[in-house]
N, C-alpha and C positions, 0 to 999 in steps of 0.2 A: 363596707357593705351597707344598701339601703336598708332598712329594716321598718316593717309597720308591725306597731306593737297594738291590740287591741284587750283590753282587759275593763271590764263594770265594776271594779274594785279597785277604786281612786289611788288608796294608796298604793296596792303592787304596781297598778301602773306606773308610779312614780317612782318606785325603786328600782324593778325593772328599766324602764326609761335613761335612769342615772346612770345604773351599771352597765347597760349595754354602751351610751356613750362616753362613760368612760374608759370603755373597750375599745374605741375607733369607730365606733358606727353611728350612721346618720338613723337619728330614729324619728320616725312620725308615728304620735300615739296618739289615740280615740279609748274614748269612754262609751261608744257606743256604736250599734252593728250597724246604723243607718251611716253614721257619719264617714266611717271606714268602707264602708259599700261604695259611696261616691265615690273618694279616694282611690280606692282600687279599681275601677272602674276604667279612672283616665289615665292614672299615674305608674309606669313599671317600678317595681321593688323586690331585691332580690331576695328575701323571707320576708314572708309573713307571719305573729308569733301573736296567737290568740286565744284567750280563753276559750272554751268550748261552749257554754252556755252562757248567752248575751242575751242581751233588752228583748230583743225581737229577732232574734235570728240564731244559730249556731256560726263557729266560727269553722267547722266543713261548708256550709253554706259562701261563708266568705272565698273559701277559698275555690269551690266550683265555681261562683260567678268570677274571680279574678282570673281560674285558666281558659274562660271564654277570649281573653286578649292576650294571656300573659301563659301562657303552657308548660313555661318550665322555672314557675314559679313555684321556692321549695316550701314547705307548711310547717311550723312545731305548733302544737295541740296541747292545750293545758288544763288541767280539769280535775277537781277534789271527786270527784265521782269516780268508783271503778271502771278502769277501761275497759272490760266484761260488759258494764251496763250501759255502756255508749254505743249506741248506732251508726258503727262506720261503713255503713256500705259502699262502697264504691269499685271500680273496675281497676285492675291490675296495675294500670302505668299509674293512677291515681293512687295509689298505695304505696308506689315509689318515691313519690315527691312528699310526703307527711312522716312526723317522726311524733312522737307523741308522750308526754312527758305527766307524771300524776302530781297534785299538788298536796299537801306540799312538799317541796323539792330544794335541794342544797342549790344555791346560786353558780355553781362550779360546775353540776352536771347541766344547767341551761346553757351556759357556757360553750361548755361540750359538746351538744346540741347543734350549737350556730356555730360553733368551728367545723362541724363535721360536712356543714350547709356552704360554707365559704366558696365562691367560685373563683 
């Protein structure tokens, strides 16, 4: 599975990164919402796995502009903030494709996550 991983927190990124491919997956990681914006933009990928709170953007943000091309593009959602105090609005079939995960988190239920995501 392709995977774009986005996280402002160098090191998860890095760990995350490692464990996903040593999972079998191709992972392309950003440190940040601009660089990953491009990225998805031109490039299909079947999850995208992002902090929620980035540089200059959210990572719902990323993922409404990636199902501008990409629609059945699935989301996991990361974020030390209570999921109560995040602002997910979005419309029903867009509820369907995000899973949402709080940090911090055992490396086994991300896992779980992107197995459940696997196509």
């Amino acid at each position: 599975m392709k995977i774009v991983l986005v996280d402002d927190e160098k090191q998860m990124l890095a760990g995350l990164e490692k464990l996903l491919a040593l999972e079998g997956h191709r992972v392309v990681s950003f440190d940040t919402f601009d660089s990953a914006l491009r990225v998805l933009k031109e490039s299909p990928c079947d999850l995208l796995i992002s902090d929620f709170f980035l540089d200059t953007g959210t990572g719902l943000d990323l993922a409404r502009a990636a199902w501008k091309k990409f629609p059945s593009l699935k989301v996991v959602l990361m974020s030390a903030s209570d999921p109560s105090e995040i602002d997910l609005t979005m419309d029903e079939d867009s509820k369907k494709k995000i899973l949402f995960i709080e940090k911090p988190f055992r490396l086994n239920k991300l896992l779980e996550l992107v197995k459940s995501q696997d196509l």
